[in-house]
ZAMARBA-761929 format. One record per residue (C-alpha): residue number from 1; x, z, y. Coordinates in pm, whole numbers, plus 32768, in hexadecimal, padded with zeros to 4 digits. Example, Ala and Ser with C-alpha at 12.3 -4.5 7.8 and 13.67 -1.06 7.14 Angstrom:
BEGIN
   seq   east     up   north
     1   84CE   830C    7E3E
     2   8557   82CA    7F96
//
This chain:
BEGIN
   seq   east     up   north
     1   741F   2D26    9B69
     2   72AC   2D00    9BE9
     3   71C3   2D8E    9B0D
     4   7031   2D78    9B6E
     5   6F37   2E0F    9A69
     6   6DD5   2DE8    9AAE
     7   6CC9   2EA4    99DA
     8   6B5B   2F0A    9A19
     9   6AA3   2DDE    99A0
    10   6969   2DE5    98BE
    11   6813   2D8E    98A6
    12   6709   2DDF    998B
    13   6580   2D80    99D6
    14   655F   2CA8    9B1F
    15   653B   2DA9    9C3A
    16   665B   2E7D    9BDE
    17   67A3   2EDE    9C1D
    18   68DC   2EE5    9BA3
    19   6A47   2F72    9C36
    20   6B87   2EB3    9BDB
    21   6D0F   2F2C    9BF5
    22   6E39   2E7D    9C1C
    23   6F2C   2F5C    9BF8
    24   7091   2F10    9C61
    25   71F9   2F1B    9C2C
    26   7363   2EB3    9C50
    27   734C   2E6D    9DC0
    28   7314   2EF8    9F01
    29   71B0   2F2D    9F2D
    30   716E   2F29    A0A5
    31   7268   2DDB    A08D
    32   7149   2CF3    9FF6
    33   6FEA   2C8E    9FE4
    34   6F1B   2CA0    9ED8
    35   6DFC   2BDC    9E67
    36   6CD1   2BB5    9D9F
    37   6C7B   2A61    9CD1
    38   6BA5   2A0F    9BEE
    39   6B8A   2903    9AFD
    40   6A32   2885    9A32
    41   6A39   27B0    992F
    42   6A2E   2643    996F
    43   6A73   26A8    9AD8
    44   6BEE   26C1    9BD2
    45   6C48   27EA    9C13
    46   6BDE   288B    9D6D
    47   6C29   297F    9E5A
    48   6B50   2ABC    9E94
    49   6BEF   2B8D    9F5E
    50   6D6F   2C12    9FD5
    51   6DF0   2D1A    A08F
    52   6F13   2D04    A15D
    53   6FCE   2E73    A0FF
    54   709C   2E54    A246
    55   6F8C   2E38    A340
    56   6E51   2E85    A288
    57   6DA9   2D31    A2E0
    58   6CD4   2CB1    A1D1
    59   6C29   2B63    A180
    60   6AD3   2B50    A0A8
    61   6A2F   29F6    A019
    62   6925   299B    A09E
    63   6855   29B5    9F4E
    64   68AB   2B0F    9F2F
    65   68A8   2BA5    A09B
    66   67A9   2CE8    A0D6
    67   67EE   2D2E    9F48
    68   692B   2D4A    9F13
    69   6A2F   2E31    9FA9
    70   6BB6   2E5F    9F59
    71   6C88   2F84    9FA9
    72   6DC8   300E    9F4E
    73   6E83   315A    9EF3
    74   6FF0   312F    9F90
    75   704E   32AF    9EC1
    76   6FB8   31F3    9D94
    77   702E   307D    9DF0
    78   6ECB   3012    9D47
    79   6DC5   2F1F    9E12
    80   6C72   2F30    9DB3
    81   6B59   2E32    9D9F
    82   6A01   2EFF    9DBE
    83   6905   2E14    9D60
    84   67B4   2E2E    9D99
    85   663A   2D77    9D9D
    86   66D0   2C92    9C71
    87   6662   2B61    9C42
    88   668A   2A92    9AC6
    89   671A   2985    9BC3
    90   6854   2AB8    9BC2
    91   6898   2A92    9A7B
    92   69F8   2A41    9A62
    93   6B40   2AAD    99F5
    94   6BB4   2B69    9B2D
    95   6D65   2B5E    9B83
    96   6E3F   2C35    9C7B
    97   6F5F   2B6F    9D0B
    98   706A   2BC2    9DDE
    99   711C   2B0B    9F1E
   100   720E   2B7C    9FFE
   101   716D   2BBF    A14B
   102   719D   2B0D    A29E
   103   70E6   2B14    A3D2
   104   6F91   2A7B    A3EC
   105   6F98   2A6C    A27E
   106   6E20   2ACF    A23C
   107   6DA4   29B4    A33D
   108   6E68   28C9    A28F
   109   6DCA   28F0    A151
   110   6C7F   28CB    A1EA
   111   6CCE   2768    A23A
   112   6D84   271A    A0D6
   113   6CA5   2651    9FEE
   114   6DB0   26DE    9EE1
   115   6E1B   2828    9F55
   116   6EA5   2882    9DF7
   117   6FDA   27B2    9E0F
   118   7084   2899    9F1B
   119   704C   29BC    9E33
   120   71A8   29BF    9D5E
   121   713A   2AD1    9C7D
   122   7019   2B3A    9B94
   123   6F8C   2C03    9A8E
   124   6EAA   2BDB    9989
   125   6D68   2B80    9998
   126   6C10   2C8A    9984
   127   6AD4   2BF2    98E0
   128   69BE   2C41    99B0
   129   6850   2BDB    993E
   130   6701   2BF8    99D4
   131   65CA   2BDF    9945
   132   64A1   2B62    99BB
//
């Protein structure tokens, strides 16, 4: 059973930064990607970032590239979102999903206008708000 629990939302003055986890369990780790979304109100949800666990290869938005930067613990099967410079336009409820991996998987997100749909599996959400 897939479980995905991200935490490490809050509230934080434009400029700052902020470090989410998605931490993982119920399947095999290095099997999947995981991803960031985020959702703001009024707004479809959108991808932010992923990391493929069996190669490493990672794809970024372009909104959030140079500020943003996921990693992952494979001892602690957690990804992390560090986020930094925010901007109010980041305010969102953030998501981590996960979807089986496959070859080429990260480049094919980068051409998805809907990435979330391949992603099969997802936690709850983590408020985060910045002020301006």
């Amino acid at each position: 059973d897939v479980q995905l629990q991200a935490s490490g939302g809050g509230l934080v003055q434009a400029g700052g930064s902020l470090r989410l986890s998605c931490a993982a369990s119920g399947f095999t780790f290095d099997d999947y990607a995981i991803g960031w979304f985020r959702q703001a109100p009024g707004k479809e949800r959108e991808g932010v970032s992923c990391i493929s666990m069996s190669d490493g290869t990672l794809y970024y938005a372009d909104s959030v590239k140079g500020r943003f930067t996921i990693s992952s613990d494979s001892a602690k099967n957690t990804v992390y979102l560090q986020m930094n410079s925010l901007k109010p336009e980041d305010t969102a409820v953030y998501y981590c999903a996960a979807a089986l991996d496959r070859p080429m998987l990260m480049r094919k997100i980068a051409t998805m206008a809907r990435p979330e749909r391949i992603f099969g599996s997802w936690g709850q959400g983590t408020l985060v708000t910045v002020s301006s």
